[in-house]
One Martini backbone bead per residue (centre of mass of N, CA, C, O) as a GRO file, in nm:
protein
  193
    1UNK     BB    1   0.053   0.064  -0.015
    2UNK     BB    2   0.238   0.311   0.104
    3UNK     BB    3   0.174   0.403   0.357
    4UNK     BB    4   0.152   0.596   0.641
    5UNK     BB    5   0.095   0.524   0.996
    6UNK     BB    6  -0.030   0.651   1.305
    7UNK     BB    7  -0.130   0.327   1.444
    8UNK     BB    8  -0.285   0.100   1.690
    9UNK     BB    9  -0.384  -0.195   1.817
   10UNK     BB   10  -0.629  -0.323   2.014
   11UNK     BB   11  -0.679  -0.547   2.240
   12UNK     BB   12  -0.955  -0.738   2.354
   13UNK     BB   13  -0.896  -0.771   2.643
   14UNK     BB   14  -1.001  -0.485   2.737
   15UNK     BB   15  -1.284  -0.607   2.690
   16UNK     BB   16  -1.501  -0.788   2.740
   17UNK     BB   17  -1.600  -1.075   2.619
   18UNK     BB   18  -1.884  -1.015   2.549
   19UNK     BB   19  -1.800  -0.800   2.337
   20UNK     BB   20  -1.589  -0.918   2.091
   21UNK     BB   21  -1.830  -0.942   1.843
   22UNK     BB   22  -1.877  -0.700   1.778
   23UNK     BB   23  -1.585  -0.655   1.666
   24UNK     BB   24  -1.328  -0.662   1.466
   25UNK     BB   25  -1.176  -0.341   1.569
   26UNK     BB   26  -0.916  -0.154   1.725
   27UNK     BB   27  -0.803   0.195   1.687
   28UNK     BB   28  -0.505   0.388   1.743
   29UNK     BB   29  -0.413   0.749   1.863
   30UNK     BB   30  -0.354   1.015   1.992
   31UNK     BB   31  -0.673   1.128   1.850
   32UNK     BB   32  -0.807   0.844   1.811
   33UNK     BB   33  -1.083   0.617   1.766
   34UNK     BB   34  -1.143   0.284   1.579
   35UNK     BB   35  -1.429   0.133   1.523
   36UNK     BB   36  -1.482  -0.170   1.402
   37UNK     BB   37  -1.678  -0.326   1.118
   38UNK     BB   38  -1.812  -0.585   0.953
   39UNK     BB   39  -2.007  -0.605   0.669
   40UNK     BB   40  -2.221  -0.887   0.469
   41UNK     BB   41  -2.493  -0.669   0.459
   42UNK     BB   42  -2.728  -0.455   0.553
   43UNK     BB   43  -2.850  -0.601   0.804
   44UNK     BB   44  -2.555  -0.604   0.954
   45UNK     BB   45  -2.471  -0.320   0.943
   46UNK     BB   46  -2.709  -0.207   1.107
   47UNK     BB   47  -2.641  -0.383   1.363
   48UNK     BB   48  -2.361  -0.236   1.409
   49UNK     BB   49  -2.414  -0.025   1.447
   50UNK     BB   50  -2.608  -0.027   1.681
   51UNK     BB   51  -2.411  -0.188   1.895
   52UNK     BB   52  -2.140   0.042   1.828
   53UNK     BB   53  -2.262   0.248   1.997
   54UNK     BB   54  -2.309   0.107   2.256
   55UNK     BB   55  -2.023   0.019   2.295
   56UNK     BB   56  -1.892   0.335   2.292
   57UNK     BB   57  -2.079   0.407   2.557
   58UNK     BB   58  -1.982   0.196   2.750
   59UNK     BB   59  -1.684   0.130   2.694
   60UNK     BB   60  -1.512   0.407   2.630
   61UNK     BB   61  -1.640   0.659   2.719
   62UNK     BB   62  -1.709   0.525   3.019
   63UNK     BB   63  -1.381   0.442   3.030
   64UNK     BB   64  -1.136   0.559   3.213
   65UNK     BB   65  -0.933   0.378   3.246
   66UNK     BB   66  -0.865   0.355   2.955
   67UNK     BB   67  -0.809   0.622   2.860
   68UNK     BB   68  -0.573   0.672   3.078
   69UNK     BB   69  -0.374   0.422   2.941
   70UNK     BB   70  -0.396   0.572   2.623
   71UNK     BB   71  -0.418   0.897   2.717
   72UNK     BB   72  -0.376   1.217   2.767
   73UNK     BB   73  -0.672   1.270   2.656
   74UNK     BB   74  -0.966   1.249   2.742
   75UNK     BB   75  -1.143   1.406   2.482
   76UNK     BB   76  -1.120   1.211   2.303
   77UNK     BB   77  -1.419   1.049   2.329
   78UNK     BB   78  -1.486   1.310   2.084
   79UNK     BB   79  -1.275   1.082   1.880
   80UNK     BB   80  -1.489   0.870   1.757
   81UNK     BB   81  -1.493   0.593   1.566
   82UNK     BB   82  -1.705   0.421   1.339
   83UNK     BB   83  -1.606   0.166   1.083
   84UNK     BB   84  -1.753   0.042   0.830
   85UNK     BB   85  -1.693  -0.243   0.650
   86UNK     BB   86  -1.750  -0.310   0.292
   87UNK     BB   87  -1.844  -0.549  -0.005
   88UNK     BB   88  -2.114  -0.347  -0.083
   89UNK     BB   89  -2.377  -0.172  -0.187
   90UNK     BB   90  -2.492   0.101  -0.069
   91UNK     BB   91  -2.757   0.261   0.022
   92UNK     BB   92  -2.767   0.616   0.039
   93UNK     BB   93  -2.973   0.635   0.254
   94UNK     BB   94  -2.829   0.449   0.480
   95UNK     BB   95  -2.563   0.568   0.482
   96UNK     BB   96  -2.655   0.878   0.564
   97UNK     BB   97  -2.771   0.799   0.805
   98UNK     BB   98  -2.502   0.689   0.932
   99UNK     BB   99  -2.301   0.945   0.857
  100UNK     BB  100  -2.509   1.149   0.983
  101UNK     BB  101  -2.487   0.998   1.262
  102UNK     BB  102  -2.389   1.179   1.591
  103UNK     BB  103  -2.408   0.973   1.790
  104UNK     BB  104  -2.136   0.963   2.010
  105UNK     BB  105  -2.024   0.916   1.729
  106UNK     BB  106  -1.875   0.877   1.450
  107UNK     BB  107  -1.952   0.779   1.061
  108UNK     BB  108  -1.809   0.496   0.867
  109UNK     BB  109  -1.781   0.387   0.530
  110UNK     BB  110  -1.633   0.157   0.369
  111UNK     BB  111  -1.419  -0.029   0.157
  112UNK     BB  112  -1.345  -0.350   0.131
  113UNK     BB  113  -1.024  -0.506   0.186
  114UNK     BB  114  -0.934  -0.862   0.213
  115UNK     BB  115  -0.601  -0.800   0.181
  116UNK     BB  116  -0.638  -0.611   0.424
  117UNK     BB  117  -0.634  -0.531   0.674
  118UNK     BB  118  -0.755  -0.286   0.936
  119UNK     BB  119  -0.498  -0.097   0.924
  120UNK     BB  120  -0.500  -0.050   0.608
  121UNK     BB  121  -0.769   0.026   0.568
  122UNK     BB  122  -0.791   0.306   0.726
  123UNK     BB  123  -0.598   0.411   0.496
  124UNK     BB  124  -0.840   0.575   0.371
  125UNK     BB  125  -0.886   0.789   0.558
  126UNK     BB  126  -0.889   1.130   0.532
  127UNK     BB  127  -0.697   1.128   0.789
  128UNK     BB  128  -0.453   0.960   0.611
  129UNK     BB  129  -0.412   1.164   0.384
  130UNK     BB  130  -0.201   1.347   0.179
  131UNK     BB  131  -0.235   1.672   0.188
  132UNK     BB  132  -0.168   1.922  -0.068
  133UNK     BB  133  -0.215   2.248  -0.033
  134UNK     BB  134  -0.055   2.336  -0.290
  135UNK     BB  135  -0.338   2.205  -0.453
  136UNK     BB  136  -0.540   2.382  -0.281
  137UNK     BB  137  -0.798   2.634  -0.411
  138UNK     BB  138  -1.052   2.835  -0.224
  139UNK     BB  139  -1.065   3.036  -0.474
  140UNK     BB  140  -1.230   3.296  -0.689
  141UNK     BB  141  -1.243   3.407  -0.995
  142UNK     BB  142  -1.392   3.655  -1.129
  143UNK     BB  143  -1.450   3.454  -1.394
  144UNK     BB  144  -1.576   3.254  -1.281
  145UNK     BB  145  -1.802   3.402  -1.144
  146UNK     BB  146  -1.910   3.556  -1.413
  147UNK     BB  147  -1.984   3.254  -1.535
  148UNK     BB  148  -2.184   3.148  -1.328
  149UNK     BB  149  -2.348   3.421  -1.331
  150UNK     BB  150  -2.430   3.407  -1.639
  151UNK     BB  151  -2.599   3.161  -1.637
  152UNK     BB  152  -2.864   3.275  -1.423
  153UNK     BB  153  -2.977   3.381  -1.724
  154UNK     BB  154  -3.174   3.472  -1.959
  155UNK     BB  155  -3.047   3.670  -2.080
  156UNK     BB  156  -2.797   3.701  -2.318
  157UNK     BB  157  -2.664   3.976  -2.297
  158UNK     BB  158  -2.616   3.984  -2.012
  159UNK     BB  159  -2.457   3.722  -2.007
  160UNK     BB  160  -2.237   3.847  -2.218
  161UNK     BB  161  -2.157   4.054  -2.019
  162UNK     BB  162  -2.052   3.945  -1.829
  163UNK     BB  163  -1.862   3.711  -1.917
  164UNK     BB  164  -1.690   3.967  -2.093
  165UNK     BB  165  -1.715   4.176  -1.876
  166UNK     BB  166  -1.642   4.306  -1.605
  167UNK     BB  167  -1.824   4.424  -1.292
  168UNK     BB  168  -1.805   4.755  -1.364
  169UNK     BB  169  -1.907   4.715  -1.670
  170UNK     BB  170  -2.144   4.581  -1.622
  171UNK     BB  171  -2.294   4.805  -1.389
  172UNK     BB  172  -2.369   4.988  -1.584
  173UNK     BB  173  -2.587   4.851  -1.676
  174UNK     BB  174  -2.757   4.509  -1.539
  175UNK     BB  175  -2.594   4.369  -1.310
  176UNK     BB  176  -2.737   4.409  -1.056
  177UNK     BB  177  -3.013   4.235  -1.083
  178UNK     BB  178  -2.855   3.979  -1.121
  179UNK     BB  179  -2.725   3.967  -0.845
  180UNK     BB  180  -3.007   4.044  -0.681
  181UNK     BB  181  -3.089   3.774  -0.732
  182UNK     BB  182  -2.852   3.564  -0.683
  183UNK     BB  183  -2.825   3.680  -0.347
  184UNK     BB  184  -3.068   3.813  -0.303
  185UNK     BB  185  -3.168   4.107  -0.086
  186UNK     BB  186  -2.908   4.225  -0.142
  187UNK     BB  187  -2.730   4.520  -0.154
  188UNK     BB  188  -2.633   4.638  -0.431
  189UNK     BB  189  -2.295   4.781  -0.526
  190UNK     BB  190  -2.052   5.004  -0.664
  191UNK     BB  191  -1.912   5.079  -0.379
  192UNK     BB  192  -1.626   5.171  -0.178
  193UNK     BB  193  -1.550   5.086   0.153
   0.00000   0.00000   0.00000
């Protein structure tokens, strides 16, 4: 797989025996808890949802004693996920209910692959991509902004004013009309404050 990441996988024995089926496996990091488990079709998944649920509110945030000899901040507590690994189409509407579900912890569903240890899946997860941030650009250019909002009309005489000429030069025209429709109520004017 070629990434690295700073993750230990947790013994089991550290919580009853009798939770030990509920999960696949635990692991962690200085800064989160990732509760996983393996689902082979959708209501495997729903049951594992709800089960490790209530696993990591009994057995983890509850749990000081374990907190205590594993992380140095208590609060990781709310830096828990449960990730269901699956090797199966969920249905987007079940997906969207589980990973919008912040009760007690994150959650999320990830594609399993069954060559990869439980420790390797995880590094799917967007918390250990590298990402090259002078790749990221998250500024809209002048010209972008005018080409979207050239969209929203329907004049096109206005449409290729706005697309081919400046903002300044725009509003000279009925530029105002149409950003104060497209931005709703707001009061538009091309003076500088």
């Amino acid at each position: 797989m070629g990434k690295k990441f700073n993750i230990k996988v947790l013994d089991k024995s550290n919580f009853p025996e009798e939770t030990r089926e509920l999960y696949d496996g635990i692991c962690y990091n200085p800064f989160a808890i990732f509760v996983v488990g393996i689902a082979k079709n959708e209501e495997e998944l729903k049951y594992k949802w709800q089960e490790l649920e209530d696993f990591v509110l009994g057995f983890i945030q509850n749990n000081e004693e374990f907190i205590d000899n594993y992380f140095d901040n208590p609060d990781i507590i709310w830096d828990v996920y449960i990730v269901l690994l699956v090797k199966f189409d969920v249905d987007l509407a079940l997906r969207m209910k589980i990973e919008n579900s912040r009760l007690y912890c994150k959650k999320v569903i990830l594609d399993y692959d069954v060559n990869l240890s439980i420790k390797e899946n995880l590094s799917n997860l967007i918390l250990f991509q590298n990402l090259n941030l002078d790749m990221v650009n998250t500024t809209i250019s002048e010209e972008i902004f005018r080409n979207d909002l050239s969209k929203t009309t329907k004049d096109k005489e206005l449409a290729l004013l706005i697309k081919n000429n400046s903002l300044d030069e725009t509003n000279n025209f009925k530029g105002n009309e149409i950003i104060k429709g497209w931005l709703g109520d707001i009061e538009v004017s091309n003076k500088n404050v």
